[in-house]
C-alpha positions in Angstrom: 45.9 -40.3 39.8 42.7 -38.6 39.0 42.3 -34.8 37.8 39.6 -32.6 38.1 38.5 -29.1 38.4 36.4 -27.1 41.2 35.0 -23.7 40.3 32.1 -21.4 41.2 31.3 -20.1 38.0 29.7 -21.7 35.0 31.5 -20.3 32.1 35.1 -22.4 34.0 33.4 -26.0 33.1 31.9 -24.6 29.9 35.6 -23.5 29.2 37.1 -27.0 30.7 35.0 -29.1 28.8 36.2 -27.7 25.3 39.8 -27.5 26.6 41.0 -30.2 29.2 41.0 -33.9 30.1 39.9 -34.1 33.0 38.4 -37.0 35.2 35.9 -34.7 37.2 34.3 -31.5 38.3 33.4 -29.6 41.4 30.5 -27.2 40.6 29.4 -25.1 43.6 26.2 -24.2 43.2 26.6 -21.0 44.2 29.1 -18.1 42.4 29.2 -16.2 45.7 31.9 -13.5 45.3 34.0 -11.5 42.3 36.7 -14.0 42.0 37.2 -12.6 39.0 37.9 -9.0 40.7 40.7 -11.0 43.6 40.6 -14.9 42.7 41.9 -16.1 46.5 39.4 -16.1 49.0 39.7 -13.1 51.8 37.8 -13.8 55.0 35.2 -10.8 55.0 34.8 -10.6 51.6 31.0 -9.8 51.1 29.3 -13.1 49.5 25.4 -13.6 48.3 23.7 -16.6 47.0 21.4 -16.4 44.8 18.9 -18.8 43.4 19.6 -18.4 39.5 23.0 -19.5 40.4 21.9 -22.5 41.5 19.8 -23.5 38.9 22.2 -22.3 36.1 24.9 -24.4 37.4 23.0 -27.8 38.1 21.3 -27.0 34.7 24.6 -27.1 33.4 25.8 -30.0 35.5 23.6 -32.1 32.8 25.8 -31.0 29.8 28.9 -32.1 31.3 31.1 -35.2 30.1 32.5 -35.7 33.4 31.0 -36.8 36.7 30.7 -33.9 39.2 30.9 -33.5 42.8 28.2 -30.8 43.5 29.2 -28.3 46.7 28.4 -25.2 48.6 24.3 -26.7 48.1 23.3 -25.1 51.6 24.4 -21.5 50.6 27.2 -21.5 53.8 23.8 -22.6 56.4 21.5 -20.5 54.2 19.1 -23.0 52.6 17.0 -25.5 54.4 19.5 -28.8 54.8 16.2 -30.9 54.3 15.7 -29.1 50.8 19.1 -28.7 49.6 19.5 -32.1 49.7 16.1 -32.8 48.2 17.6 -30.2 45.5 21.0 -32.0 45.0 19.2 -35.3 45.1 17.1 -34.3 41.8 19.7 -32.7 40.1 22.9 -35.6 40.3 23.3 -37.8 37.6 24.1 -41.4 38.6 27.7 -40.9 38.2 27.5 -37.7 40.7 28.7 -37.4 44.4 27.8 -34.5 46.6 30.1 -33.0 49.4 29.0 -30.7 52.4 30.6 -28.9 55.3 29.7 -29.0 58.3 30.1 -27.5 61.6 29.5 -29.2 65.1 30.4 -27.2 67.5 26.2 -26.6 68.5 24.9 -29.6 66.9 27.4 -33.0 67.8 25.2 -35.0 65.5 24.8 -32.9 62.1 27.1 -35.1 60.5 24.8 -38.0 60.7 21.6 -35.8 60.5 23.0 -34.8 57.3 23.7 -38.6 56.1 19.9 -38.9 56.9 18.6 -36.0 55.1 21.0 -37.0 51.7 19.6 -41.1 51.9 15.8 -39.5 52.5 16.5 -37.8 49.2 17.8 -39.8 46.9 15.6 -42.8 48.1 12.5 -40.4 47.4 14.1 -39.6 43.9 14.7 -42.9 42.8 10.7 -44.4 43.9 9.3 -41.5 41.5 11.5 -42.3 38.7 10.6 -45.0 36.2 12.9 -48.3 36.2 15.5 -48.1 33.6 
C-alpha cells in the first residue's frame, strides 16, 4: 500500500522530507487559510490565494524526493483553467500527476474540457523542451 502526505503549506514537505518515508506528496499550490490557527476545514472560513504561494510551492516541488500530485492549481475557479494548466504543465516533473475538482452542475462537459486544456499543455511543454 502506498503512503503519502497532502498539505497546503511548504514548511510540511520541507519537514516530511527530513523526517518520513513516504511514497508521495500532495502540494496544493495555494496555503489558503490559518490551519495552523484551527487545522479542520470550517465551511465559511475566509480563504485568499495568492500568487507567491503558488510559486513558492511549485518552486519547492523541484527539491522534493518524492513524486507529487499538484492540487487546488485553479485557486477554487479563480485562475484561468487554460493557464493553470499551462502553469502546472511547466512546473511537473516527469514523475508528477495533477488532480482537479470540478463542478458540473452549469457546464456538463468541464470534465473533458478540462482533459483538453491539461493534454494542450503538456504537449506544448514537451515540443519546447529539448530531447533527453
Amino acid at each position: 500500500m502506498l503512503a503519502g502526505i497532502a498539505g497546503h503549506d511548504p514548511e510540511v514537505f520541507r519537514w516530511a522530507e527530513k523526517n518520513l518515508d513516504v511514497d508521495y506528496y500532495l502540494c496544493s499550490y495555494y496555503n489558503s487559510m490559518h490551519r495552523d490557527e484551527r487545522a479542520e476545514h470550517v465551511s465559511g472560513m475566509p480563504e485568499w490565494f495568492h500568487e507567491d504561494d503558488r510559486r513558492i510551492m511549485t518552486e519547492l516541488v523541484q527539491t522534493l524526493s518524492k513524486p507529487v500530485i499538484h492540487y487546488k492549481i485553479m485557486a477554487a475557479g479563480r485562475n484561468d483553467p487554460a493557464e493553470a494548466f499551462a502553469f502546472a504543465a511547466k512546473n511537473m516533473r516527469p514523475s508528477d500527476a495533477v488532480c482537479v475538482g470540478v463542478y458540473t452542475e452549469h457546464n456538463p462537459g468541464m470534465l473533458s474540457e478540462d482533459v483538453g486544456l491539461f493534454e494542450r499543455s503538456v504537449a506544448s511543454r514537451l515540443s519546447r523542451e529539448p530531447p533527453v
